[in-house]
N, C-alpha and C positions, 0 to 999 in steps of 0.2 A: 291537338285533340281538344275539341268543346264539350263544355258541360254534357249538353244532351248524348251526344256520342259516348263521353264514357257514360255516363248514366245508362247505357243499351248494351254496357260490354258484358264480357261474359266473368270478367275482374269484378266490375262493381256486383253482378250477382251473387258469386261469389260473396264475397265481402260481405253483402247484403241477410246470406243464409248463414253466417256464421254465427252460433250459439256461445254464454249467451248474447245477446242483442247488443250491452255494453260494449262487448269487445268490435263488433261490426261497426260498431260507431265511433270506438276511438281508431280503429284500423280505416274507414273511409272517410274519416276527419286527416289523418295523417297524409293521406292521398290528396284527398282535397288540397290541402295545404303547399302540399309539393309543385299539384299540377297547376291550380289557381288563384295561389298567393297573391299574386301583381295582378289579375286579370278579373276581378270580378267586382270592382269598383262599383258600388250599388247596382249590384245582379248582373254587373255587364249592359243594364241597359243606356246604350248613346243618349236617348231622349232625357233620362233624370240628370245624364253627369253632365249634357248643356246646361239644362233648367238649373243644375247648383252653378257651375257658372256663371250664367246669367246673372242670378237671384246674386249673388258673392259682389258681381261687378255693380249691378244696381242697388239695393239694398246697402251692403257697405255694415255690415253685422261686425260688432267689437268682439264677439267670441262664437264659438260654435259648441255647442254638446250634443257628444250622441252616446247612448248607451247601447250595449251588445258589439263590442266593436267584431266580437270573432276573432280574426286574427289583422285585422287592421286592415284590410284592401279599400272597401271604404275612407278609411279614417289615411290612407298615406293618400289618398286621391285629391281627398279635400284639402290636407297639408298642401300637397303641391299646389292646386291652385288658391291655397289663398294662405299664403306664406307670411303674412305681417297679423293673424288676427288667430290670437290661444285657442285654439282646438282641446276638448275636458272631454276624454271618453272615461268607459269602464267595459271590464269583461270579468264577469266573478270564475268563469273557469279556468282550470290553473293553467291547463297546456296551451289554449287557447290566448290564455293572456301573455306565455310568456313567448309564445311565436309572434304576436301581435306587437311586445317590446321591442322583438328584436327587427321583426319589419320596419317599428317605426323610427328607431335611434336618430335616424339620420335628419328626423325634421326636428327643427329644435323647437317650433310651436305646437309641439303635441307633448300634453299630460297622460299619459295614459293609469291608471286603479285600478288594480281587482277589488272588484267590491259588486254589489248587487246593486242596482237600478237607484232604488230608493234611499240606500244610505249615500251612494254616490250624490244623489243628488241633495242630497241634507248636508252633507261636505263642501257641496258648492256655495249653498244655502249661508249655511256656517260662516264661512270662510272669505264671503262678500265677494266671490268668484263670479255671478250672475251679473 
């Protein structure tokens, strides 16, 4: 099943009308998470995970940060391809980050923080990580 598909189900409606609005969202985050874990590596679109590709082999970057990791699909994509160069995400929400540790365990060049955008990146700042 793809994004847009369940996105048209009568589950995600569901999910969608349930009051209040919180709980739809951590109940179709929890979904999300189940169905699209591994599969939505920057939105799922082919065209950006060549272009990182590309950009990883030519370029030749000593580190990567990205903030919002979610729960990591992105950030294990990038691990994978480019396995010799420290990966620094953060994700400040808790269930979010702590799905996203355990997706990521297995790469050993990924930091991953719960922290917020900004002190994440004053930690990197800090910490002579850039």
């Amino acid at each position: 099943m793809n994004y847009e598909k369940f996105k048209n189900s009568k589950t995600y409606q569901f999910l969608k009308s349930i009051t209040p609005l919180r709980k739809a969202k951590i109940s179709t985050g929890k979904i999300f998470q189940i169905i699209f874990s591994s599969k939505m590596a920057l939105h799922s679109d082919k065209i950006l995970q060549k272009m990182f590709v590309l950009l990883i082999r030519e370029v030749k970057p000593t580190s990567i940060i990205e903030t919002g990791t979610y729960i990591g699909a992105t950030t294990g994509f990038m691990a994978k391809h480019s396995q010799n160069i420290p990966i620094y995400t953060c994700e400040i929400d808790k269930i979010n980050y702590l799905v996203a540790k355990k997706n990521l365990k297995k790469y050993k060049n990924v930091n991953c923080l719960r922290e917020s955008s900004p002190k994440f990146l004053n930690y990197l700042l800090d910490n002579n990580l850039l």
